[in-house]
Kinemage of the C-alpha trace (Angstrom):
@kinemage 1
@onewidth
@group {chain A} dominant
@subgroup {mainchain}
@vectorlist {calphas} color= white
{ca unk a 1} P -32.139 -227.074 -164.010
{ca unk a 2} L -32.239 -229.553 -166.419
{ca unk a 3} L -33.611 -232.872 -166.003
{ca unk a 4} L -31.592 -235.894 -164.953
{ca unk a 5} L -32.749 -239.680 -164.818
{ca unk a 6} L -30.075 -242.290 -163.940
{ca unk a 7} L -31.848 -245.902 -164.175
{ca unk a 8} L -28.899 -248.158 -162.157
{ca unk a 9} L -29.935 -251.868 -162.083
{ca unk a 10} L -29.119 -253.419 -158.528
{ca unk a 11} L -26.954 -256.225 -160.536
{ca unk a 12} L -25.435 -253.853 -163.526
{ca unk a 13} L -23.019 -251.670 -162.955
{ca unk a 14} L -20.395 -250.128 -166.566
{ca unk a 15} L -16.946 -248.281 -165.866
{ca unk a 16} L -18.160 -245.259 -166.817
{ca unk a 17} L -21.072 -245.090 -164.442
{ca unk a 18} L -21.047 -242.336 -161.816
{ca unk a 19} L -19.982 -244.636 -158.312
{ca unk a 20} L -23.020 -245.123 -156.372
{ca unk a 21} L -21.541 -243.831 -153.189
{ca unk a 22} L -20.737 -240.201 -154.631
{ca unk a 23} L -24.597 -239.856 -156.384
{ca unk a 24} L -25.539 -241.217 -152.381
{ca unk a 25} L -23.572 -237.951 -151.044
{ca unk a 26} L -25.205 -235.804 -153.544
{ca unk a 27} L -28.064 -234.308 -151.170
{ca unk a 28} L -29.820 -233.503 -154.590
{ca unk a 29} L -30.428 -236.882 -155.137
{ca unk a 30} L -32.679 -239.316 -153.220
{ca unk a 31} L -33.374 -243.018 -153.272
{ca unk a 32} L -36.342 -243.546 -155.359
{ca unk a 33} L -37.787 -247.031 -156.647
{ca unk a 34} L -40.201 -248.823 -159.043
{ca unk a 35} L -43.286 -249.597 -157.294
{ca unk a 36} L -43.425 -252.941 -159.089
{ca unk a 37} L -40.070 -253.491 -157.664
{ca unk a 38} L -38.309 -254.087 -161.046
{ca unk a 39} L -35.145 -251.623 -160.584
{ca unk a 40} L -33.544 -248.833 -158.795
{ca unk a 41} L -33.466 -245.247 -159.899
{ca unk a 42} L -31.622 -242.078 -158.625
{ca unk a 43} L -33.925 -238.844 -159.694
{ca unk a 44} L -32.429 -235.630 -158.791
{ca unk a 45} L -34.761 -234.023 -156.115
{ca unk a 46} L -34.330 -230.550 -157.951
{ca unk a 47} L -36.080 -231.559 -161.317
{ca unk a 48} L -38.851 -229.145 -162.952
{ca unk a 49} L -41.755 -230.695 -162.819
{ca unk a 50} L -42.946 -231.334 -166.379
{ca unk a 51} L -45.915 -228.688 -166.413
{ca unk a 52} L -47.593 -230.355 -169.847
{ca unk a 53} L -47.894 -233.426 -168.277
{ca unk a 54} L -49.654 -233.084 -165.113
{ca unk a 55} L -51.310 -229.773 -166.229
{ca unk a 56} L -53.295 -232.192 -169.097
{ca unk a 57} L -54.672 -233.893 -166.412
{ca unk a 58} L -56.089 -231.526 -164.605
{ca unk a 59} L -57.685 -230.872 -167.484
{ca unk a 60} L -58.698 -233.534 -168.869
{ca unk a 61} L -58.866 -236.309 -165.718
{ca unk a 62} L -59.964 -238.801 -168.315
{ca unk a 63} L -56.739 -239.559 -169.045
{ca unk a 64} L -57.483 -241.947 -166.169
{ca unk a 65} L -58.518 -245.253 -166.313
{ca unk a 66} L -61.154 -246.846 -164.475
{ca unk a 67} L -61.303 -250.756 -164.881
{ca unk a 68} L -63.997 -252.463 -163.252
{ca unk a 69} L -63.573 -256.281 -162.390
{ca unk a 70} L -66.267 -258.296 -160.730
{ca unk a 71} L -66.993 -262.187 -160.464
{ca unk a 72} L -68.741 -262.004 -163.175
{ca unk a 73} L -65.368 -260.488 -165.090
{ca unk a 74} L -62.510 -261.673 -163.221
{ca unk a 75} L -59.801 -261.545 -165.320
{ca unk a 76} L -60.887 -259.321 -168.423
{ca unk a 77} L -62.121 -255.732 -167.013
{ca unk a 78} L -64.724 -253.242 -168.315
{ca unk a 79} L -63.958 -250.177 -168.478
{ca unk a 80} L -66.170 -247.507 -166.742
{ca unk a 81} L -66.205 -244.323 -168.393
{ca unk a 82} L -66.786 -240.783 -166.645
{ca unk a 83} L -69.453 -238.899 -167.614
{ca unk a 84} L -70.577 -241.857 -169.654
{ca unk a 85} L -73.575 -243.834 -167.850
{ca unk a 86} L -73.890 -246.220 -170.273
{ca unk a 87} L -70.687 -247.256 -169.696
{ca unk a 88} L -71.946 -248.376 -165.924
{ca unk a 89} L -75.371 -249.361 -166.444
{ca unk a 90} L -74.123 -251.781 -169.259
{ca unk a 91} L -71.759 -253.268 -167.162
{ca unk a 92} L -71.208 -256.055 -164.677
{ca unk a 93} L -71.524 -253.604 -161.578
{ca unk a 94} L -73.697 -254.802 -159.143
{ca unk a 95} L -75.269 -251.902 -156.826
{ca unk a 96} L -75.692 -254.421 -153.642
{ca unk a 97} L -71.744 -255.096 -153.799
{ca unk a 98} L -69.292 -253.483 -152.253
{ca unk a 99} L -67.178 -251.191 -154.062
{ca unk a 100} L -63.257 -251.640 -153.678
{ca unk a 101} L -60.967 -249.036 -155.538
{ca unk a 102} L -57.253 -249.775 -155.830
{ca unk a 103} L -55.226 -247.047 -156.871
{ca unk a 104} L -51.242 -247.778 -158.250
{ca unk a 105} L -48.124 -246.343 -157.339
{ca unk a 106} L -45.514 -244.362 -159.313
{ca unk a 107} L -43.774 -245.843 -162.697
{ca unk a 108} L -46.929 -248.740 -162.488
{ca unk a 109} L -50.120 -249.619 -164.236
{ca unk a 110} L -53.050 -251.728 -164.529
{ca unk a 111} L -51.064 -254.744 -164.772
{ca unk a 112} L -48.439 -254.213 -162.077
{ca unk a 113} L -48.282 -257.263 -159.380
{ca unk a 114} L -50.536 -255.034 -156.484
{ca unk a 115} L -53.518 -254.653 -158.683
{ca unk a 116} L -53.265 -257.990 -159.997
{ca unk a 117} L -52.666 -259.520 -156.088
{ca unk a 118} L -55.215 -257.261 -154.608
{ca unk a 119} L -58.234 -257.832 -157.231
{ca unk a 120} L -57.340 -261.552 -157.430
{ca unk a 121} L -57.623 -261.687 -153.110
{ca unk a 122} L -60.751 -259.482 -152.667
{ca unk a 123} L -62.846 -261.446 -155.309
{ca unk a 124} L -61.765 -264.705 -153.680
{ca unk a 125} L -63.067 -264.009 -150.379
{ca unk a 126} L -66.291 -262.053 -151.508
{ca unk a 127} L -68.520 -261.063 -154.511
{ca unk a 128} L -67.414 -257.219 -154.720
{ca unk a 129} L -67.071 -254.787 -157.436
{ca unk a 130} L -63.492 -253.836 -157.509
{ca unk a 131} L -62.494 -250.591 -159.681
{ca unk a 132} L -58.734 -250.690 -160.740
{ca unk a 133} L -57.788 -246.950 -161.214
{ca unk a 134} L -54.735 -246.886 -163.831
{ca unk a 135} L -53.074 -243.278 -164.000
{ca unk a 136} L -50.091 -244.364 -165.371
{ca unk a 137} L -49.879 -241.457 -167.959
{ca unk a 138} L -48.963 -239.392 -165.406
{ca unk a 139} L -47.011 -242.222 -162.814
{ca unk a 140} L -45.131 -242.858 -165.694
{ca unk a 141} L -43.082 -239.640 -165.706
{ca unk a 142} L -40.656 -238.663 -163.387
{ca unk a 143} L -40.582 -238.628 -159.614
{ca unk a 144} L -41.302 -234.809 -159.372
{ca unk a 145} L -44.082 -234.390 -162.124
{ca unk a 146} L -46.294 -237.553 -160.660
{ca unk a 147} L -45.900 -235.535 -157.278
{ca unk a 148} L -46.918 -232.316 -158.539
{ca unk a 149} L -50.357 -234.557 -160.465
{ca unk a 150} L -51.141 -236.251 -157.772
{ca unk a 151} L -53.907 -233.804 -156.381
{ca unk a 152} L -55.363 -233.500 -160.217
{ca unk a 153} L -55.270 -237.416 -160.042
{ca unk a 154} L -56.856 -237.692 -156.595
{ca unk a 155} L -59.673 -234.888 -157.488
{ca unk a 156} L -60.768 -236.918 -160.789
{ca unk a 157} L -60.916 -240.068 -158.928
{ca unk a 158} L -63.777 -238.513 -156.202
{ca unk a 159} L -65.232 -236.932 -159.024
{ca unk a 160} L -65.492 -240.241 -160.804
{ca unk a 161} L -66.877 -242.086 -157.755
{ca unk a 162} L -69.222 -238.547 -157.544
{ca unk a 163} L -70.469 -239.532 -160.873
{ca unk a 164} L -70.624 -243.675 -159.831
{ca unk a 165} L -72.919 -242.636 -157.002
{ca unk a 166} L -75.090 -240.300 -159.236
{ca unk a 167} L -75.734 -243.071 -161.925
{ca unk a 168} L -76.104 -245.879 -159.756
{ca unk a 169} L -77.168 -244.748 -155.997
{ca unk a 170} L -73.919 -246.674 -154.606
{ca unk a 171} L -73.460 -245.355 -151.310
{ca unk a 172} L -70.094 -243.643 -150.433
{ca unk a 173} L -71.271 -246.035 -146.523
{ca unk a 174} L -70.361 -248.779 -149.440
{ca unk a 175} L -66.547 -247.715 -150.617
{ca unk a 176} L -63.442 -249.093 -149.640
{ca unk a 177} L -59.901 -246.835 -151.704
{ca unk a 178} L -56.888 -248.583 -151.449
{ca unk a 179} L -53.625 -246.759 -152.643
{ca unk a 180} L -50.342 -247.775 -152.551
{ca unk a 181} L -47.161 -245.239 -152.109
{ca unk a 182} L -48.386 -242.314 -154.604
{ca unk a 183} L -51.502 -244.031 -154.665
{ca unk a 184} L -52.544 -243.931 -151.182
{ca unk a 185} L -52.158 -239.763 -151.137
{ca unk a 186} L -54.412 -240.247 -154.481
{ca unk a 187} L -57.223 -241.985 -152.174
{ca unk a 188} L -56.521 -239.252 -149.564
{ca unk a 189} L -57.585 -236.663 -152.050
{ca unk a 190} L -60.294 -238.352 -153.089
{ca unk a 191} L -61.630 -238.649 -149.932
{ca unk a 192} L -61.144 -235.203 -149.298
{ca unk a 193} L -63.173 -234.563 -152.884
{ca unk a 194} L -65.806 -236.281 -151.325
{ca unk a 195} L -65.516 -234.458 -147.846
{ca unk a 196} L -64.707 -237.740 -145.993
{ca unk a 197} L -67.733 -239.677 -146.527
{ca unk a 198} L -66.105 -242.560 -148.019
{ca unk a 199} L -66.267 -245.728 -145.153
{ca unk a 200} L -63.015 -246.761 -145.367
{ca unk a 201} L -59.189 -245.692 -146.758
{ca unk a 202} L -56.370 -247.542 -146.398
{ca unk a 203} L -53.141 -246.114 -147.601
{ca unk a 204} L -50.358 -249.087 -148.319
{ca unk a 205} L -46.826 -247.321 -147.287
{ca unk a 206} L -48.153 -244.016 -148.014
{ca unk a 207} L -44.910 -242.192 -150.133
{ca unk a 208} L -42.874 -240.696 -147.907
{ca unk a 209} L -40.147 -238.306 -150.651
{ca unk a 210} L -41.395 -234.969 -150.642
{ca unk a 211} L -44.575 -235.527 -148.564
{ca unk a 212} L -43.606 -235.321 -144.763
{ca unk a 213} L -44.542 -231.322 -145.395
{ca unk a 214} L -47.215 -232.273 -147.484
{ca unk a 215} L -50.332 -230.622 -147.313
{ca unk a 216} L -52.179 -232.906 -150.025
{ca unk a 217} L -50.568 -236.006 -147.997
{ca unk a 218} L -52.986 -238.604 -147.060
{ca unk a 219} L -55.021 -237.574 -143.779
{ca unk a 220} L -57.631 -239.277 -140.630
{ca unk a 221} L -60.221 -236.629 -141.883
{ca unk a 222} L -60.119 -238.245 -145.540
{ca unk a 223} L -62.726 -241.040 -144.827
{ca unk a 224} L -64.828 -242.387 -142.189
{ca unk a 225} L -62.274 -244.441 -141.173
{ca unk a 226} L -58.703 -244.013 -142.214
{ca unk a 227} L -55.537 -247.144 -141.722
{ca unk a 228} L -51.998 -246.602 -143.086
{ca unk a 229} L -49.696 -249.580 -143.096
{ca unk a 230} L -45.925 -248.401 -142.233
{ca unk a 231} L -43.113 -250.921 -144.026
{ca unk a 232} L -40.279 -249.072 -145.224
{ca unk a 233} L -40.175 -245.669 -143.525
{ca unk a 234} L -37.019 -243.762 -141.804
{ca unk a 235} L -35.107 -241.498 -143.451
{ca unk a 236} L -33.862 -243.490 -146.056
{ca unk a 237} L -37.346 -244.908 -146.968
{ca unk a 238} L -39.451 -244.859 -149.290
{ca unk a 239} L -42.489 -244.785 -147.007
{ca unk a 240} L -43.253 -242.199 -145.016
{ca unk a 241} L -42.635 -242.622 -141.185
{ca unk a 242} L -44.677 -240.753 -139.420
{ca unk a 243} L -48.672 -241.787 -138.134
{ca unk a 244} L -51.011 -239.962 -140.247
{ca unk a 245} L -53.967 -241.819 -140.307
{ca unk a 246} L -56.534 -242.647 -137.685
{ca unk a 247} L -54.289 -246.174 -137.010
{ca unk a 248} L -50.902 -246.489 -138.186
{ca unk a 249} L -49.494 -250.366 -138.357
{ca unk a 250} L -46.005 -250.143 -138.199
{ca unk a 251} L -45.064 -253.513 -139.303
{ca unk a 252} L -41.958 -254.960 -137.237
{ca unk a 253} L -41.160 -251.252 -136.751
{ca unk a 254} L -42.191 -249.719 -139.591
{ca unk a 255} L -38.724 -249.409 -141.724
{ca unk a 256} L -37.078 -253.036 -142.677
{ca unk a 257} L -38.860 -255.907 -143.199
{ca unk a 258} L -37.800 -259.994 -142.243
{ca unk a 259} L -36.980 -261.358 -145.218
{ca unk a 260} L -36.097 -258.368 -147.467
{ca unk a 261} L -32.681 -257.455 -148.684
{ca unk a 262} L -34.126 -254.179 -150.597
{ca unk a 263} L -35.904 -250.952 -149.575
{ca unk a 264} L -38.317 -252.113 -152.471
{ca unk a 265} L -38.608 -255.227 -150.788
{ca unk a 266} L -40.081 -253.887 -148.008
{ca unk a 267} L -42.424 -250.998 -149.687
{ca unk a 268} L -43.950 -253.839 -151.190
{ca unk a 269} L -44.854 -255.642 -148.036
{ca unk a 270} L -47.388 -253.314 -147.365
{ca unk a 271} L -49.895 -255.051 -150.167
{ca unk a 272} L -48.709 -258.196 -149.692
{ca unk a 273} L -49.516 -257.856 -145.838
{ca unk a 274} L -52.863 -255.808 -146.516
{ca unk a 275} L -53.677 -258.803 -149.039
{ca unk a 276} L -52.983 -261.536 -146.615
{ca unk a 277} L -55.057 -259.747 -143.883
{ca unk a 278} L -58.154 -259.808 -146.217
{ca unk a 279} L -57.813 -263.645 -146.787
{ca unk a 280} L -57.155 -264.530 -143.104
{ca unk a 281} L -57.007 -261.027 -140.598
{ca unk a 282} L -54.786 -262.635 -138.364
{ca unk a 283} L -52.548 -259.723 -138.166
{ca unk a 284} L -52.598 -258.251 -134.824
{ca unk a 285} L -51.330 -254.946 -133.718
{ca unk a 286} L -50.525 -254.042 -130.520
{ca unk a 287} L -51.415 -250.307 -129.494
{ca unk a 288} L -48.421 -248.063 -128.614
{ca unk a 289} L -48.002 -244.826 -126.891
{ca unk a 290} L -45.278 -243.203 -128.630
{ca unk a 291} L -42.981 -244.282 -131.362
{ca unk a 292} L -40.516 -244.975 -129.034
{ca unk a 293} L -41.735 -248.311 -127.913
{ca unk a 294} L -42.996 -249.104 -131.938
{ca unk a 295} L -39.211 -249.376 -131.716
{ca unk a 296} L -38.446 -251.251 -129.095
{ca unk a 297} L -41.413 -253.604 -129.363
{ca unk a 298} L -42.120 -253.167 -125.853
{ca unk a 299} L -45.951 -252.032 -126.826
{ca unk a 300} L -48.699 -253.579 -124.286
{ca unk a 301} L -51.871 -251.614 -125.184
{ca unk a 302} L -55.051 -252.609 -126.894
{ca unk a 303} L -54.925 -255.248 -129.907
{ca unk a 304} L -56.635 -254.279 -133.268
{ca unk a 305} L -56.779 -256.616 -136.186
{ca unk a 306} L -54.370 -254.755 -139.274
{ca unk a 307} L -55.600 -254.381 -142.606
{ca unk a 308} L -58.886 -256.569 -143.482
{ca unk a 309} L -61.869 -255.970 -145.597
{ca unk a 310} L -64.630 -254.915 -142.622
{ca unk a 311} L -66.185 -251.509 -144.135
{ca unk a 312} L -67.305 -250.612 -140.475
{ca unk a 313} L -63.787 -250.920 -139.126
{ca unk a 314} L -62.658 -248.526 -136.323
{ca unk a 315} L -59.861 -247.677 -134.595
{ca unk a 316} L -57.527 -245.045 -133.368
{ca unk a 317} L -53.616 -244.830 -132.371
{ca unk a 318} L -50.593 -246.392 -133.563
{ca unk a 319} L -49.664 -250.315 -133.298
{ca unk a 320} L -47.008 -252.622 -133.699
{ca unk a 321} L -47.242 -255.614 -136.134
{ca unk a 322} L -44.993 -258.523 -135.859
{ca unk a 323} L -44.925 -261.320 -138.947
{ca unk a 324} L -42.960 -263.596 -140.066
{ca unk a 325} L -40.904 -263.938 -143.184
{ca unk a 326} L -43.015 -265.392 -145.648
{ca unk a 327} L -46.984 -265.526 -146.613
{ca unk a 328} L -49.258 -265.483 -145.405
{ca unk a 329} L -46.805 -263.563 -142.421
């Protein structure tokens, strides 16, 4: 097959373009969005995956970037080097601090608005060591390849925190890996590296194209404790739908959210909610038995607090989350 990227911008449209409504009928082609939210694009589902691109990560996993911000270094980050101790020792990372890893999603970087949102919350409300992983090498190709890299990706990042623990005696009791879309199967997987003794994972609308069937998707056994927060599932999302954690949030139901207009819209709410709980956890869920009343909102069961920065959190089930339109929800 050969390889087809159409980048359609929601407010530019030529007379030669392809209608949107025929590419929409094409069941080749699937929905699929910036994580930054920027534009739309329309991959074609059936595109081989570039093998030189994720195959160079696997190996060589340096390729990823591992940026290291404390209170110390708020805004300019140090970069923490695998294999290289020096690179840890001579830096601002403070062994009695938590450690916080946020991991990107697809077509992102370092600098994308989650990162920047998530590092700038967490260092307000405490004195932690958060580690920006930026594997935009690889999230920077197609739909398909960053897919097919994602396990490479996920295994260099427990490797890396492997290597953090080694140098510095963190404990893994001490870690808190935050992903978002792509990113949140990348913590998964490094969980997984590190046979689930990580404290804490939450995945941010875990990506839901081409992982229902998953077997590397993100998973309860992948940390001590394992939250996904649900924003823009159902078949059309770009979430996945389903609970695969040890709580799923499904935030006013999961798929649409008040206040968006745009499927990216609402894949993004998942950080900005997961932020907001960190500064305030006021976020309640209510526990559900089946998905059925998720979608009616008829849930009466337990409450549990969504999202939050509490390493010893615990909780099983799925929950409802109502908020309102605009921070902090």
């Amino acid at each position: 097959y050969v390889n087809i990227y159409l980048f359609i911008f929601v407010t530019v449209y030529t007379a030669a373009a392809v209608p949107l409504a025929n590419l929409k009928d094409n069941p080749h082609f699937t929905d699929l969005s910036y994580d930054d939210g920027k534009a739309w694009q329309m991959e074609d589902i059936e595109e081989l995956s570039n093998i030189n691109s994720f195959s160079e990560v696997s190996r060589n996993p340096e390729n990823n970037r591992y940026l290291l911000y404390t209170r110390r270094n708020p805004d300019a980050s140090q970069t923490l080097r695998p294999g290289n101790s020096n690179s840890i020792t001579l830096s601002t990372f403070n062994v009695n601090n938590p450690v916080i890893v946020i991991v990107h999603g697809w077509l992102s970087n370092q600098h994308t608005d989650d990162n920047i949102f998530l590092k700038d919350t967490f260092l307000a409300k405490s004195d932690v060591n958060i580690i920006v992983m930026d594997w935009s090498r690889l999230a920077s190709s197609g739909y398909i390849t960053a897919v097919a890299g994602v396990p490479a990706v996920g295994r260099g990042l427990g490797q890396f925190l492997n290597f953090l623990n080694g140098v510095t005696g963190v404990s893994f009791k001490n870690m808190h890996l935050i992903g978002f879309s792509l990113g949140a199967h990348i913590v998964g997987i490094a969980g997984r590296e590190l046979n689930g003794a990580v404290a804490r994972i939450t995945g941010l609308d875990p990506a839901g194209p081409l992982w229902n069937l998953n077997s590397n998707r993100l998973r309860a056994s992948d940390a001590v404790y394992v939250e996904a927060i649900h924003t823009n599932g159902g078949a059309l999302g770009m979430g996945i739908g389903t609970a695969i954690a040890d709580a799923d949030f499904f935030v006013n139901g999961g798929n649409n959210q008040p206040g968006c207009l745009t499927p990216i819209c609402s894949h993004n709410r998942a950080w900005e909610f997961f932020g907001a709980s960190v500064s305030y956890n006021h976020l309640l869920g209510r526990k559900c038995s089946n998905m059925l009343q998720v979608t009616l909102n008829s849930c009466r069961g337990e409450v549990l607090n969504m999202g939050n920065d509490d390493l010893n959190k615990k909780g099983t089930g799925i929950y409802r989350v109502n908020t309102q339109r605009g921070y902090p929800y």
